[in-house]
Structures are given as C-alpha cells and as structure tokens.
C-alpha positions as CSV (number, residue, x, y, z in Angstrom):
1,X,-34.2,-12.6,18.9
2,X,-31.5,-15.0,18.0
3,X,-33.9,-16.5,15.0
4,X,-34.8,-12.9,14.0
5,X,-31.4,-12.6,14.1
6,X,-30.3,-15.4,11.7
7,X,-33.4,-14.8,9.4
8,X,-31.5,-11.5,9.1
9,X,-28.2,-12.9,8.4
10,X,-29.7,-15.6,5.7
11,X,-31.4,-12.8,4.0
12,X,-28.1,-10.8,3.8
13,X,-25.9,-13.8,2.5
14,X,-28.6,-14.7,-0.3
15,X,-29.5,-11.9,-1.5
16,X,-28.4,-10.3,-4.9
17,X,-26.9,-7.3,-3.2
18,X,-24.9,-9.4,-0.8
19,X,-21.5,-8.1,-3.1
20,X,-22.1,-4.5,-1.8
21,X,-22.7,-6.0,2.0
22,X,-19.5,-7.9,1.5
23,X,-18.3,-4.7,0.5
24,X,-19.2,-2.3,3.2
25,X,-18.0,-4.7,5.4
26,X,-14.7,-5.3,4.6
27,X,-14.4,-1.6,3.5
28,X,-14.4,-0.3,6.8
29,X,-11.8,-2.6,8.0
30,X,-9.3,-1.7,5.4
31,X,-10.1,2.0,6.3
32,X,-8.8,1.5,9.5
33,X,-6.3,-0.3,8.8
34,X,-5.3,2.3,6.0
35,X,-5.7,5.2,8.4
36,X,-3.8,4.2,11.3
37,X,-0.7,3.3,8.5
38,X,-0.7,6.7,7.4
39,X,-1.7,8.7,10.6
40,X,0.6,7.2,13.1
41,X,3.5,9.1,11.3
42,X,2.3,12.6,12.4
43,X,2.5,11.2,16.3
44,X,6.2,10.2,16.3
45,X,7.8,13.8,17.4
46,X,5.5,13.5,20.5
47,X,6.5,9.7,21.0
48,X,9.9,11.3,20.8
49,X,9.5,13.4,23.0
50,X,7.7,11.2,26.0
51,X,10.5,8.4,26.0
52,X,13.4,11.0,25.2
53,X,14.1,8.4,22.1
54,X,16.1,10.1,18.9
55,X,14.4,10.5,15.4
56,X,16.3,7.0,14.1
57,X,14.8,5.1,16.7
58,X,11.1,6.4,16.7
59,X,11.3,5.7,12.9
60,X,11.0,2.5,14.1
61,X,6.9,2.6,15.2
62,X,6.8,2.9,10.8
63,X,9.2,1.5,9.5
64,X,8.7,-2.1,12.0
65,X,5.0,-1.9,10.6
66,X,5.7,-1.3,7.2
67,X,8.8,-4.2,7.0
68,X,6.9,-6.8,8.7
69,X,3.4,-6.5,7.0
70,X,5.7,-6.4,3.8
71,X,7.1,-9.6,4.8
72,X,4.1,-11.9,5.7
73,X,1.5,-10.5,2.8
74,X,2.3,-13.5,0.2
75,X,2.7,-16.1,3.4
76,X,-1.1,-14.8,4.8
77,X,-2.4,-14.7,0.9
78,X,-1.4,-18.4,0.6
79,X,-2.7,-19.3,4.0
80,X,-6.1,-18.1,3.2
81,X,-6.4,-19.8,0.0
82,X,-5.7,-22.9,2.2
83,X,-7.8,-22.2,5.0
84,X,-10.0,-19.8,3.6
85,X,-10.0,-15.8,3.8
86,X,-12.5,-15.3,6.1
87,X,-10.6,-17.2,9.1
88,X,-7.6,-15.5,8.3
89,X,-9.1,-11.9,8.1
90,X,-11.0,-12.2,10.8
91,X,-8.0,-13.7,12.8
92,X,-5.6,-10.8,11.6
93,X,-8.1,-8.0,12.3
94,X,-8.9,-8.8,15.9
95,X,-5.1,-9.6,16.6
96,X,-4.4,-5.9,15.2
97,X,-7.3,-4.5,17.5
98,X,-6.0,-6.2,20.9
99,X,-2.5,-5.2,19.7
100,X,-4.0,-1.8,19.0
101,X,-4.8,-1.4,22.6
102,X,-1.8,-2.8,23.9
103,X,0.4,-0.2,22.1
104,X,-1.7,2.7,23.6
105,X,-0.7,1.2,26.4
106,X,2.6,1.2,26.2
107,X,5.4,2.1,28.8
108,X,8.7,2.2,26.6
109,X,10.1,3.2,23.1
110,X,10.9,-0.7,22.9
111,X,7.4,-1.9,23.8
112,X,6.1,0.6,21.2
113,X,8.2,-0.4,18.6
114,X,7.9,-4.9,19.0
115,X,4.0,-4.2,19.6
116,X,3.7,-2.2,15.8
117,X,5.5,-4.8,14.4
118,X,3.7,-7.2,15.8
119,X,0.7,-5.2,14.6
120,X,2.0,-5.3,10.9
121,X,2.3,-9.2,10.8
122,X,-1.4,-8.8,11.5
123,X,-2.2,-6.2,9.1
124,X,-1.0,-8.4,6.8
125,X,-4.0,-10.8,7.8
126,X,-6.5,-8.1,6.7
127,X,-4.5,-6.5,3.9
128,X,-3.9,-9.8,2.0
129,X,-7.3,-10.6,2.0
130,X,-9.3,-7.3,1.4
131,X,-8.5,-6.9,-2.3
132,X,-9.4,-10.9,-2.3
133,X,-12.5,-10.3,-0.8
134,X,-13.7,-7.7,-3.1
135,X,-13.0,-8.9,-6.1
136,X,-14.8,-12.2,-5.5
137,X,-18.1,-11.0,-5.0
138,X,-18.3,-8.7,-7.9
139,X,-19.2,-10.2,-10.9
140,X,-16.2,-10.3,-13.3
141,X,-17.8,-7.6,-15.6
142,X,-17.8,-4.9,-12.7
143,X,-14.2,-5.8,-12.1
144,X,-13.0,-2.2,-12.2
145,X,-15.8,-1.1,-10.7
146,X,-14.7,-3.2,-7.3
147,X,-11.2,-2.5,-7.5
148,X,-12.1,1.2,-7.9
149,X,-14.1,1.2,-5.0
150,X,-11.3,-0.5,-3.1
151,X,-8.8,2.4,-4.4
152,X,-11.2,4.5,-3.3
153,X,-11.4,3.3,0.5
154,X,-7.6,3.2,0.4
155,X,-7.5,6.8,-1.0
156,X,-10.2,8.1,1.7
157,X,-7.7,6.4,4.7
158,X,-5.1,7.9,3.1
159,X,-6.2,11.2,3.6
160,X,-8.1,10.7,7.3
161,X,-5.3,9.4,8.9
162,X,-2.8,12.8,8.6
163,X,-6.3,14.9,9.6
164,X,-7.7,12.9,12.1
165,X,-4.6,11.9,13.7
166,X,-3.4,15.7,13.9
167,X,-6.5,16.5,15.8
168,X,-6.2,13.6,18.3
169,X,-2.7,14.1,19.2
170,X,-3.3,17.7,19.7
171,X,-6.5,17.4,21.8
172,X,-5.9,13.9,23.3
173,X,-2.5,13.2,23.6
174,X,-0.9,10.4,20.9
175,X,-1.9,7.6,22.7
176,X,-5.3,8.3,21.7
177,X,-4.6,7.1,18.0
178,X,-4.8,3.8,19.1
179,X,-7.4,3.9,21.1
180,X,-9.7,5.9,19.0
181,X,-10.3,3.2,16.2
182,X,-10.8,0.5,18.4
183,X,-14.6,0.1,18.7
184,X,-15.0,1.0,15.0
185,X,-13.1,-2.2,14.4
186,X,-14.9,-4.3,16.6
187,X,-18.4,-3.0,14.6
188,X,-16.4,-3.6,11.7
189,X,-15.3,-7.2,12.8
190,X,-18.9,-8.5,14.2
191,X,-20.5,-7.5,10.4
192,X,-17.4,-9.2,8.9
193,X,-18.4,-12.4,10.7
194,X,-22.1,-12.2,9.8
195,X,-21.9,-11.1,6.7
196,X,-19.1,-12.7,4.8
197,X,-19.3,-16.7,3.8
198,X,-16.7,-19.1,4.5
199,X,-16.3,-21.9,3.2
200,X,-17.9,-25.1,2.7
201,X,-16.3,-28.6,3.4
202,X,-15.3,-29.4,0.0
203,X,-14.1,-25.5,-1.0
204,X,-11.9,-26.2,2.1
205,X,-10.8,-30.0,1.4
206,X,-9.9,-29.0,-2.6
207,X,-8.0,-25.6,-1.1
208,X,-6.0,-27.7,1.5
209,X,-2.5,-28.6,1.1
210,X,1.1,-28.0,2.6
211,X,2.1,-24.9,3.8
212,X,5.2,-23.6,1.7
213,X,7.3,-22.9,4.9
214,X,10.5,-23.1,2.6
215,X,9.5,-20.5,0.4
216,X,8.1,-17.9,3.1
217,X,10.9,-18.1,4.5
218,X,13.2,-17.4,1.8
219,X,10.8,-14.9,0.1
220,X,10.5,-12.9,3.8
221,X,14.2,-13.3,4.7
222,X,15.0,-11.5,1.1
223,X,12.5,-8.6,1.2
224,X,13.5,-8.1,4.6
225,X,17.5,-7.9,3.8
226,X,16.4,-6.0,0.6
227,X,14.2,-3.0,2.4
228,X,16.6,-2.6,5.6
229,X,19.2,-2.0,2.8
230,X,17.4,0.4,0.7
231,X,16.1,2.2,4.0
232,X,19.3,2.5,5.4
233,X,21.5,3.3,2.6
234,X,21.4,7.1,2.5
235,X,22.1,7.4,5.9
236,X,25.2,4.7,6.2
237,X,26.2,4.9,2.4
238,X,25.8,2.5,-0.2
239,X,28.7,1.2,-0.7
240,X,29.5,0.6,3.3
241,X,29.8,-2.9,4.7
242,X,26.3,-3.5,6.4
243,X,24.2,-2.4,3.1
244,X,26.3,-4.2,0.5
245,X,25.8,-7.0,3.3
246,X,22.1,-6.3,2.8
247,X,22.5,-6.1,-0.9
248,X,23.7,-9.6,-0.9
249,X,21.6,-11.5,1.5
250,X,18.7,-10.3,-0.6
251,X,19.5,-11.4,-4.0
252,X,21.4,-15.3,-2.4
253,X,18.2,-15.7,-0.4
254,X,15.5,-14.2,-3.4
255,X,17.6,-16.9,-5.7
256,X,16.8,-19.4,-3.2
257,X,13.3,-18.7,-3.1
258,X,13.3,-18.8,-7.0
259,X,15.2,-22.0,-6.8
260,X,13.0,-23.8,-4.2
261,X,9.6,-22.5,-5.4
262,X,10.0,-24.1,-9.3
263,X,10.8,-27.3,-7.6
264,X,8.0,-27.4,-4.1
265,X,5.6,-29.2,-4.8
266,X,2.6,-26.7,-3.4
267,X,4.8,-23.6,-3.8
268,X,3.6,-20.1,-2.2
269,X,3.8,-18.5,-4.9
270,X,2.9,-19.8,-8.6
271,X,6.0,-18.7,-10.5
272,X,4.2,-19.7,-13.7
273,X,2.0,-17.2,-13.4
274,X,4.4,-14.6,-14.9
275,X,4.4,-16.6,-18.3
276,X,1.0,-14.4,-18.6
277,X,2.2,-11.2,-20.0
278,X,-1.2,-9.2,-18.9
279,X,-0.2,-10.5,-15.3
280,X,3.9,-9.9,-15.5
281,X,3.8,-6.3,-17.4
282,X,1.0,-4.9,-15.2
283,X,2.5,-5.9,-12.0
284,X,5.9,-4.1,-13.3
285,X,3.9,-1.1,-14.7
286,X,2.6,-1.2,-11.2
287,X,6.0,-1.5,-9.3
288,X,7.3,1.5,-11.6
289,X,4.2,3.6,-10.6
290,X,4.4,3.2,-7.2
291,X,8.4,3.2,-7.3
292,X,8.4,7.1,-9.0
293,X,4.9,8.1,-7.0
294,X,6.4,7.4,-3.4
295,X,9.0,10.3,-3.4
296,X,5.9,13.4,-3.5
297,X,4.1,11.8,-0.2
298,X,7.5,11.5,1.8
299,X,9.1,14.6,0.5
300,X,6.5,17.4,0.0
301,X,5.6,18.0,3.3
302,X,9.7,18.7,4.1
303,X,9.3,20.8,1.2
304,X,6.1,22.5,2.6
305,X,6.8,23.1,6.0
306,X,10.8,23.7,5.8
307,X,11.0,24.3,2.5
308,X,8.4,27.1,2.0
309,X,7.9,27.5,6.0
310,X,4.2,26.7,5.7
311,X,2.4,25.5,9.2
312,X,1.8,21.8,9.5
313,X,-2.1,22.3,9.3
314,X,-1.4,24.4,6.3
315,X,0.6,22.1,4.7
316,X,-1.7,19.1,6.0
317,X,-4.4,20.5,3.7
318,X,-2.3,21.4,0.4
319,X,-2.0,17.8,0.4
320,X,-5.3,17.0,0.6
321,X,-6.8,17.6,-3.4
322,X,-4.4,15.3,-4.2
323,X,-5.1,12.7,-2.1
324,X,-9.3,13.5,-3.2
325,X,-8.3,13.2,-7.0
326,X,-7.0,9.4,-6.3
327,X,-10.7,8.5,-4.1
328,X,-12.9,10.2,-6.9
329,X,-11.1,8.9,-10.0
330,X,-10.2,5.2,-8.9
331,X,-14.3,4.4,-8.7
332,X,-14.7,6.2,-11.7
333,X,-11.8,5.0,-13.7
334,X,-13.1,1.4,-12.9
335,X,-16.0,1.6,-14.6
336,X,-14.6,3.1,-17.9
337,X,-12.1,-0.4,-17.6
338,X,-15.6,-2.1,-17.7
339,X,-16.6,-0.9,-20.3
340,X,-13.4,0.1,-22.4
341,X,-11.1,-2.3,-21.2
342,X,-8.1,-2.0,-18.5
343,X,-5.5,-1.0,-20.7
344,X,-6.1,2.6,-22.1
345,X,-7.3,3.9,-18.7
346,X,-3.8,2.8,-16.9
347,X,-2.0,4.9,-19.5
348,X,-4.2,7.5,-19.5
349,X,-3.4,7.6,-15.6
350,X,0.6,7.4,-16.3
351,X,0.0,9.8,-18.4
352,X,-1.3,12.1,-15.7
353,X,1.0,11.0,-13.1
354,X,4.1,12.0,-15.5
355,X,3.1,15.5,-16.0
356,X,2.7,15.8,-12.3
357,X,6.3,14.9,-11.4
358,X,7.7,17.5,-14.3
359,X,5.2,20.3,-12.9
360,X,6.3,19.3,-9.5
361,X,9.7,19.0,-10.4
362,X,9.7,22.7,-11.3
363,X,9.2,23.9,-7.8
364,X,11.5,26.5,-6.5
365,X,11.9,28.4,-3.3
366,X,8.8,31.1,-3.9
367,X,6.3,28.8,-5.8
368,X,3.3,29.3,-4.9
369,X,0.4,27.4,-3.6
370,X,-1.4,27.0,-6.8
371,X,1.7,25.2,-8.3
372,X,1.4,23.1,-5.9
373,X,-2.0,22.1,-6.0
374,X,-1.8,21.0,-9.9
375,X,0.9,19.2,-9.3
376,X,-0.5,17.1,-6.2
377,X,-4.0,17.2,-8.4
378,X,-2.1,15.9,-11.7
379,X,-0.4,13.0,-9.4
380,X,-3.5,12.1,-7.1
381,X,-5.8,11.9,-10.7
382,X,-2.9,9.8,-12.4
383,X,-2.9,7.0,-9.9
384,X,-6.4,6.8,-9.1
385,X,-7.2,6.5,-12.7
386,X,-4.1,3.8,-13.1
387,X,-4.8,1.6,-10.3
388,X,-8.0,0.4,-10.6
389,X,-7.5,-0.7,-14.2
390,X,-4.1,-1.9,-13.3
391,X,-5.0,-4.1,-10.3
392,X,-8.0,-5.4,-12.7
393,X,-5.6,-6.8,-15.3
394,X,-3.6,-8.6,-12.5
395,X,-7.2,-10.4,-11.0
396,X,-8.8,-10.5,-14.0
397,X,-5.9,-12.7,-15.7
398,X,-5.4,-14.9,-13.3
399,X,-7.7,-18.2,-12.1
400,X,-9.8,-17.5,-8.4
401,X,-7.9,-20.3,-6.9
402,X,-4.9,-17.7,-6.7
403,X,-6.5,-14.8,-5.1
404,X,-5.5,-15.1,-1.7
405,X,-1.5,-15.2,-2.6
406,X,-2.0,-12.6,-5.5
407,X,-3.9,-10.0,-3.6
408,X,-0.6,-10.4,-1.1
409,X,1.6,-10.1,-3.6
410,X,-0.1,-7.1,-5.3
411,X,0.0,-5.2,-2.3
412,X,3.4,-6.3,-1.3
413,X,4.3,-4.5,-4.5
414,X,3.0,-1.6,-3.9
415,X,4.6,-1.6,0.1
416,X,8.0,-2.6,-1.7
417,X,8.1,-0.1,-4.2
418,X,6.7,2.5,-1.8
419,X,10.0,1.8,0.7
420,X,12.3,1.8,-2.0
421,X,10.9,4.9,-4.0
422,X,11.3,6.6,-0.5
423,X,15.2,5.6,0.1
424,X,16.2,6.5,-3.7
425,X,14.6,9.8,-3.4
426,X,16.1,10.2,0.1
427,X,19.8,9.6,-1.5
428,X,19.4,12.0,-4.3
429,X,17.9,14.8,-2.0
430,X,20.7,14.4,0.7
431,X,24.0,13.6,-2.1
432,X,22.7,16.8,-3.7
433,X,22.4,18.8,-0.8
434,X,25.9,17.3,0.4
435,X,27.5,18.5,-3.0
436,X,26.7,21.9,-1.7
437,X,28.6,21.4,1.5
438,X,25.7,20.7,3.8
439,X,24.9,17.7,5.7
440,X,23.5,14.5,3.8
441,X,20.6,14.4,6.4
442,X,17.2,15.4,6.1
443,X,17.2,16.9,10.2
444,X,19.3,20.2,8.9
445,X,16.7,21.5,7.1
446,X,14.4,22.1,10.7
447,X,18.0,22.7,12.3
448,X,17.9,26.4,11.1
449,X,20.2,25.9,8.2
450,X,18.7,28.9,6.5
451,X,17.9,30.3,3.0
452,X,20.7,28.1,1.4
453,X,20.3,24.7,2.7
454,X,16.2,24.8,1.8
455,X,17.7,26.0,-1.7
456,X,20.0,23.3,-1.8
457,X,16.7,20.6,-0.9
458,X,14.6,21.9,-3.6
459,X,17.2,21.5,-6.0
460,X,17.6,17.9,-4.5
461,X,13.7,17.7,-4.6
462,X,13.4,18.6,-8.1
463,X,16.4,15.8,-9.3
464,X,14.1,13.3,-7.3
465,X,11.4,14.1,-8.9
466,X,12.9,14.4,-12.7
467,X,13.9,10.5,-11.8
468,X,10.4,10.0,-10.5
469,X,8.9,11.1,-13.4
470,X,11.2,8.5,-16.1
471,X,9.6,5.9,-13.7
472,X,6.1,7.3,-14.6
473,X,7.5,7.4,-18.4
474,X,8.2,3.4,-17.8
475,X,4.8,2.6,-16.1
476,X,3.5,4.4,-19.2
477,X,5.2,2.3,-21.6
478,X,4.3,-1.1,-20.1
479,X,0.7,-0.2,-19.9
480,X,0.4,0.8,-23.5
481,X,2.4,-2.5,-25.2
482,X,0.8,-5.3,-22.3
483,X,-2.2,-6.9,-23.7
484,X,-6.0,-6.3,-22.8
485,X,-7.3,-8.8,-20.4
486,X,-8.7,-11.6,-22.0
487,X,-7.3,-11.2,-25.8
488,X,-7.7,-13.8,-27.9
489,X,-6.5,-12.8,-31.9
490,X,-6.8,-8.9,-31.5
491,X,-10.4,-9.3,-29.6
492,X,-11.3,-9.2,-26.8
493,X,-13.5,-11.5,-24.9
494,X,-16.5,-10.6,-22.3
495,X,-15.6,-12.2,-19.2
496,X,-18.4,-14.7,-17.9
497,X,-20.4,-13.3,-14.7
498,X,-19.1,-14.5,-11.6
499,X,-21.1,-15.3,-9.1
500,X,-22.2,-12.8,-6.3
501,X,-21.5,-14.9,-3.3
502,X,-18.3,-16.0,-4.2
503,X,-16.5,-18.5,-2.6
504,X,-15.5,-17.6,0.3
C-alpha cells in the first residue's frame, strides 16, 4: 500500500495537470479559511449573549482576527520565500485547525477573543501563501486565468460563511462553527502535503538569508497603531487623545520601517519594487477599490434589516447575487486579461463597481428589493471583473523570487483598506445621523429609534456611499493610465511559459 501510495503521489507531482492538483488543493484551504472570516460575524449576538459580554467587546472575536492576520501577512510572505511556502502553509493551517478547536472550546469572552487572534497570526500562514501558490504553477500565460480562479474561491467563501454559519448557529449552537470545518481541513491539509512540492536543497540554500526582524516589527507595530485608530475613531472621536495617539504612532513607526528597510541589508519588503509603475499604480488602484467597496458589505445588512425591517434570512439572501457576480466574473474576467491584457478588464470592472455605489447611493426608506439587487449585482460584477486582472499586473510584474512577501502584501491591502473603508463609512453614517440629533452610534437604529432615526441612516448610508463611489472613480483612473504588463515601446510582450511545477 505505501508504494502504491507513493506511485500515486509521483504520478500526481509529474504530471502536466499537477497546476490544477496544486490548485484544488490549496483551494479548499483558503475556502475555509475565507468562510470562517466571514461567517463568524453572524455568531457574535449569541457569544454575547452566553458570556453576558457587551457589543464592543465581542467585536473583539473580528476585529482580533482581522488586526493580527493584518499584521503578520508581509512577515509570513518573507518567511516563506526563505524557508519555502509549503512549510509555512502547512505550519499555519494546522496551527489554525488546533486553534479552531480550542476556541469551540472555550470557557470565557477572554479565551475567545486571545484564541482568534491567535488564529489570525496563523491565517496569515495560509493567506500569505495561497495567492503564492497559485500563481506559480500556472503558466504565466494563464495568469488571469489562476488568479480568477483564486477570486473565485474567495468569492464562493465569501458567500458560505453568512449561509452556512446562520444554519449552524441556529441548529447547533455557535460553538459548532468551529467545530464544523475541522475535518475538512485536515483532508485539505493531508492533500496539501502530498500534493504540493517543496523545495529542493539549492532552491532553499539560494532563498535563505536573515530574517528582517527590524522591519516586521516596524511595519506590524504601524498597521497595528494605524487600524486600532481608524476602527476606533467614530466611536471615541477623531480628534481625541488616544486616536491622534494612534495617528502618530503609525506614521513615526511606518517612517521607521521606510527608514530601516532602504538601508537592511535582506529587507522584508523590496521597497524598489514600487519604481515599477504596473506594480505601484495597480496596488493603489487596488487599495482605492477595496477602500470605497468595503462600506456596502458592513453597511447593507443595517440598512436591510433595520433600515427596511427585512428578516436576517431575508436579507442574508439579497446579498447573495452580489456576492455570485464576484465568483462567476473573477474566472471569467481572467481569461479575457490572457488574452487582452490586464488593463482594460480592471477598468471595465471600476467601471461597474462605480455605477453600483451611485445606484446604491440612491436608496431611500421604501426602495425596493429590485434596487437593491442591481446595485449589489453592479458591485459584486465590478470587483470580480477588477481583481483578477488587477492582482495579475502585481504578479505578473514582479520576479518569482518575491512571491511569498508580495502575495502578503497584496492581501494585506486588501485587509487594510477593508478596515479602513469600514471606519470612514462608519464616521460619515453616525456624524450624519448625529447632525439630526440622534446618537453617533450604530446600536440606536435596533434600539427602536423609529421612522426618523432609520431616515436619518439612509441619508448617512447614501453620503457613504457618494464617497465610496469617488474611490471607485480613483481606482478607475489608475487602472486606465498604469501600463500593460510587460510593455516595452507601446507593445506588448508574451510572457514566456512558466513551468507547471513551480518551485515550490
């Protein structure tokens, strides 16, 4: 059995399918991962309710998660590229799984909260790599094609975790969210050891070097400082002494990581690497997308369910064409950047992504559910056809050596821009609603403040959105004037093919 066993294995690793192997693999890791991200949200009023903890504090389970995986995806990106990604994915995913079962297990609000943030330093293990992984063993001429699939896998968790978390905390009790994806991930984990390659001797002696502690440090300590500030802000004020605090430790210690990392001698991350205009303009295109896109997913269901007094499983699935658009068009839209190039399909998708945030911005108190729906369609269309492209341009400009770090740093982009897209659209919903005499606090609208408060939200919700959508305008703009990948004189060159192994 064992020799049958590694026959099978061999035949796997050599063979000239091995990228969509690699693929499936590493697909249903990130799927989890994804889906217990975005369905553990929908369990915190019954957390609440077990440990008698307060809304603030719950937030916590999130926002722990979301701050620490921020924080460690450059530091696990340049680790990998050292010590190669397999070790490191491998060694994230089964710390998230045991740490999965630990918070199931939990006995406190303050257990719960250390063991997801201890959980998001490892998601940052599988996270950092995934995008890596994928776009190695395409060829470089199906480029789009791979990062649309990975768009797609994100796109599918995105929408699973809300349903299937729904269902298991109603039937099952919370606890069960993280119990139910454990033995998925250990299937998922035992094909990621067979089937993906480390590697060799020599990849790993020519990849070896110092670690940059210097710089993760700095680069951490300043996207921490800077996303506690921007999360908090609405609710202390911006101009009190513990955000402008924030404010400050963020840009000292993010001009000490800029100082430091142009003089280290292995720095973390390659500040060079913005000299290439495809790589600097489509990673800002890609901060303004994500920056403007982030205020629909935390403020529509508010809208939904207080705003237009829909049910939560009603709601739930008004969300869900949008979130279908993104799955369907990302594959899709990576194949025309194949063939067309990355450029025209990212502002094809800003395109889309703008009109959805002036449709959606002209929601009242009696719109209907057909509004809705366009709008939700127009954005989930938008950035499935923008990101594939998008995140294309970034690998496809830059050497494989720099993978590892770069697939951390694209996704700590997106996480960045996500938090603070959140906390801007926050302020301008509550400072509206507080020029109208309410509360600035998102709690009164399921407080029974009535007709006039949920008017005095939409208002706020439409402002947000109006801002949201001269973000989209900006992403639209840098993806039209950045250069196609690989332009030499006005051409454009075919890329060489890859190999289908890959490297690691």
């Amino acid at each position: 059995m064992p020799s049958i066993s590694i026959r099978a294995v061999s035949a796997i690793t050599s063979s000239p399918n091995y990228h969509w192997w690699a693929y499936g693999a590493v697909a249903v890791g990130m799927f989890i991962n994804v889906m217990d991200q975005s369905g553990i949200n929908i369990a915190l009023p019954k957390i609440a309710d077990e440990f008698s903890a307060d809304i603030p504090t719950v937030q916590w389970i999130s926002l722990g998660y979301s701050l620490a995986t921020s924080a460690m995806l450059m530091p696990m990106g340049r680790l990998s590229d050292m010590f190669g990604r397999k070790r490191i994915y491998l060694t994230g995913f089964a710390l998230f799984v045991a740490l999965a079962a630990l918070g199931g297990m939990s006995q406190s609000i303050g257990m719960l909260v250390v063991v997801k943030i201890l959980q998001g330093l490892a998601s940052a293990g599988v996270q950092a790599n995934s995008m890596a992984f994928i776009t190695e063993v395409f060829p470089d001429r199906q480029r789009g094609k791979a990062m649309g699939l990975y768009m797609a896998v994100i796109g599918t968790g995105a929408i699973s975790g809300p349903i299937v978390g729904g269902v298991l905390v109603s039937e099952l009790g919370w606890r069960s969210i993280f119990f139910a994806g454990i033995p998925v991930s250990v299937v998922a984990m035992a094909a990621s050891a067979l089937v993906l390659k480390g590697r060799s001797a020599q990849q790993l002696a020519r990849g070896s070097g110092s670690f940059d502690w210097g710089g993760a440090a700095l680069s951490s300590g300043a996207l921490v400082a800077f996303l506690l500030a921007m999360t908090n802000g609405w609710r202390l004020g911006w101009t009190s002494g513990p955000i402008m605090a924030g404010f400050i430790a963020s840009i000292v210690l993010l001009a000490g990581f800029v100082f430091w990392e142009m003089r280290a001698r292995e720095p973390m991350l390659d500040l060079s690497l913005f000299r290439n205009r495809v790589f600097s303009m489509s990673i800002a295109s890609r901060f303004a997308s994500f920056l403007g896109g982030s205020a629909i997913f935390f403020l529509m269901p508010f809208y939904l369910i207080q705003g237009l007094e829909y049910e939560a499983r009603d709601a739930a699935w008004l969300l869900v064409p949008g979130a279908l658009g993104m799955a369907i068009l990302g594959p899709l839209s990576g194949r025309l950047s194949d063939r067309f190039g990355t450029r025209w399909p990212s502002a094809l998708g800003m395109v889309s992504s703008t009109a959805a945030m002036f449709v959606l911005a002209a929601l009242d108190t009696s719109s209907p559910a057909w509004h809705v729906i366009i709008g939700m369609v127009l954005s989930g269309v938008g950035m499935g056809t923008f990101s594939s492209p998008n995140t294309s341009a970034i690998m496809g400009s830059l050497p494989r050596d720099k993978y590892g770090v770069v697939s951390g740093f694209v996704n700590l982009t997106r996480t960045s821009a996500n938090v603070s897209g959140v906390a801007i659209s926050t302020t301008i919903v509550t400072l509206t609603m507080a020029s109208f005499g309410f509360e600035p606090n998102l709690s009164v609208l399921s407080d029974g403040g009535g007709a006039e408060v949920r008017s005095a939200f939409v208002i706020g919700l439409s402002r947000a959105l109006l801002v949201s959508g001269c973000l989209m305008l900006i992403a639209l703009v840098l993806s039209i004037i950045r250069p196609e990948v690989g332009s030499v004189g006005g051409r454009t060159r075919q890329p060489a093919r890859a190999s289908a192994a890959g490297d690691d």
